[in-house]
C-alpha positions as CSV (number, residue, x, y, z in Angstrom):
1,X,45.9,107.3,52.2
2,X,47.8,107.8,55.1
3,X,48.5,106.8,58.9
4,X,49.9,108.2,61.5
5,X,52.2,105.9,64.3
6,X,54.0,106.8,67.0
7,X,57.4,106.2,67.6
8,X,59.5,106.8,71.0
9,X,63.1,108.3,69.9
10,X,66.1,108.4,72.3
11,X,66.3,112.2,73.1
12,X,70.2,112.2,71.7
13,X,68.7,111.0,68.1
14,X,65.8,113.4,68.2
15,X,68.1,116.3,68.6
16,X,70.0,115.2,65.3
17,X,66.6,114.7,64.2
18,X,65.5,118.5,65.0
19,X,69.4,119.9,64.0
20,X,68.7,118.8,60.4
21,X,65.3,119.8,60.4
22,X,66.7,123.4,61.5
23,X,69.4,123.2,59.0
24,X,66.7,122.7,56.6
25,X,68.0,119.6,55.4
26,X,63.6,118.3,55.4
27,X,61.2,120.2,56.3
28,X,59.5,118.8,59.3
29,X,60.0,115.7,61.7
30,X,57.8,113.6,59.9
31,X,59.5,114.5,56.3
32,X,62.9,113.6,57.5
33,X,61.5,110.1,59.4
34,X,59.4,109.2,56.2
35,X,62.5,109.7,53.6
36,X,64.8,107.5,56.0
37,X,62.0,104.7,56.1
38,X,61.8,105.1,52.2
39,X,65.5,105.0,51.9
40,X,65.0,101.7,54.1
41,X,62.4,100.2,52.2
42,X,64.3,100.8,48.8
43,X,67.7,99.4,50.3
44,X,65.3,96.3,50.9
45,X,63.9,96.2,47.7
46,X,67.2,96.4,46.2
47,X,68.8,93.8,48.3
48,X,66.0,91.2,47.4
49,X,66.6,92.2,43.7
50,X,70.2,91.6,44.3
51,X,69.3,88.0,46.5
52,X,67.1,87.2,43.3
53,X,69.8,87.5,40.8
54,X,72.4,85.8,42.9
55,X,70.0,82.7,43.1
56,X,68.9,82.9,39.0
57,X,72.9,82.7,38.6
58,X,73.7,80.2,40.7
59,X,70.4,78.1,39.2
60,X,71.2,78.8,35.9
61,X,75.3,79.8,35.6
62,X,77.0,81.3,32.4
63,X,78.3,79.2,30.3
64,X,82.2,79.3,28.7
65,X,80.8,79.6,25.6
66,X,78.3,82.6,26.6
67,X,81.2,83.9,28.4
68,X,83.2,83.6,25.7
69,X,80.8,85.7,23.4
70,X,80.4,88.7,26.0
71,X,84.4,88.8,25.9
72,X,84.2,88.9,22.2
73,X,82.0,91.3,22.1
74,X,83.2,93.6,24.9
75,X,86.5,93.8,22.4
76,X,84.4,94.7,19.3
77,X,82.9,97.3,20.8
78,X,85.8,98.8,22.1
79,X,87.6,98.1,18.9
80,X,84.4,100.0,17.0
81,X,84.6,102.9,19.0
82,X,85.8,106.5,17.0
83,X,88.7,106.9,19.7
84,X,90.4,109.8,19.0
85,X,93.9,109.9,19.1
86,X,95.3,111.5,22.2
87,X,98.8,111.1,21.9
């Protein structure tokens, strides 16, 4: 389902507004306002993700010994990889 709001633009930004709409960038008003809320709300979403990790980490830090392992590991890998020879 759907609802439509209204919202009061300054006249400068509705002219961008309509100058991407005619350079067919979206097609309509409302498509171009609904992708920039989306791309707002996803920013959002992201940056709570990000807020959520930040606090698991600082609750629950690496430890040398895990960091330790994800060095040692990192190496292998690289070390496993079928390089070929460049030079």
């Amino acid at each position: 389902m759907t609802k439509q709001i209204a919202v009061k633009l300054p006249d400068a930004l509705l002219g961008e507004l309509d100058r991407l709409v005619d350079r067919g960038a979206f097609d309509s008003r409302s498509h171009a306002i609904r992708s920039g809320l989306e791309a707002i709300v996803a920013n959002g979403r992201r940056h709570d993700l990000d807020r959520q990790y930040r606090n698991g980490f600082a609750r629950h830090p690496e430890t040398s010994e895990e960091l330790a392992e994800a060095r040692r590991l990192s190496v292998q890998s690289i070390e496993e990889e079928p390089w070929e020879r460049w030079w």
